[in-house]
N, C-alpha and C positions, 0 to 999 in steps of 0.2 A: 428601547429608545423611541425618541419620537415619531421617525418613519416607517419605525415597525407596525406600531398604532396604526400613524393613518392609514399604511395601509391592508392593515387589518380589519380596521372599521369598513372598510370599501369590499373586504371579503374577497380581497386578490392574490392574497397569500395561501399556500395551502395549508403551513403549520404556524404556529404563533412565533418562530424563529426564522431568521434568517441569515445565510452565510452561506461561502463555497464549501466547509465543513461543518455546517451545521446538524444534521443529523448522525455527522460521524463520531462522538461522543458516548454512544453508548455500545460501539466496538471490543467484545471483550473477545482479543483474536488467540490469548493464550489457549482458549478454551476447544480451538479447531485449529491454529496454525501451530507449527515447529519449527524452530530455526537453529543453527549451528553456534555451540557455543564460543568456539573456537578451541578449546583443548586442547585438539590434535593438531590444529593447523590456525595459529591465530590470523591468518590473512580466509581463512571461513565465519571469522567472529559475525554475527546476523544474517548471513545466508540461511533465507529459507531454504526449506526442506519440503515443509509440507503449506499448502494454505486452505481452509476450509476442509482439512482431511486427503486433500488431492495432492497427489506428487503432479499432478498434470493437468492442465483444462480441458474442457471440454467443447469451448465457444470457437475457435476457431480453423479455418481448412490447414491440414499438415500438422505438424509435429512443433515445428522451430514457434508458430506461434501459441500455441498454447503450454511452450513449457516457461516453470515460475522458476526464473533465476533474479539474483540479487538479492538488497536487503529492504526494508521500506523505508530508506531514504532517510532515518533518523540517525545514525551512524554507519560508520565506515572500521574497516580495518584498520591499526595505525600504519605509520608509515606510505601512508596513500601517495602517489608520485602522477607527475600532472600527463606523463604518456600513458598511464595505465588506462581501460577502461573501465566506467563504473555505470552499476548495472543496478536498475532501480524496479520492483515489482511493483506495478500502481494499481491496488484494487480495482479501486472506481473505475479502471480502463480494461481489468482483465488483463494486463498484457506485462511483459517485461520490458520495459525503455534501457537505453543506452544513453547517455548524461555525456 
């Protein structure tokens, strides 16, 4: 578009895209994450399992923060109920949020 241009031409940019997900597009997470299909327990349907090969992080002090629970936030379990809590893994933060 055109604010890409200008300011690209101005050499402000550092890639020739721009967006809050803009480099996230070439994420292919099947290939190092796992997640729960639900089988056994359809209220596990997209709970990760693993991410980048890790059952756990490495980035932060303690335990509680560096373990990945949740799913990424593109679906849920059915039957979702508005007291439950929902539990979101956000790459880009490392961390597991509560919604």
């Amino acid at each position: 578009d055109k604010l890409t241009r200008l300011l690209n031409s101005n050499k402000k940019l550092p890639s020739p895209t721009f967006g809050l997900f803009a480099n996230d597009s070439d994420k292919d997470w099947s290939t190092y994450s796992s997640v729960r299909t639900g089988t056994d327990d359809l209220n596990d349907v997209g709970q990760f399992v693993t991410w980048r090969n890790q059952s756990t992080l490495p980035y932060w002090k303690g335990n509680y923060g560096n373990m990945i629970n949740g799913t990424d936030g593109t679906f849920f379990h059915p039957h979702l109920n508005k007291s439950e809590d929902v539990i979101v893994f956000v790459d880009s933060l490392f961390r597991s949020v509560n919604l």
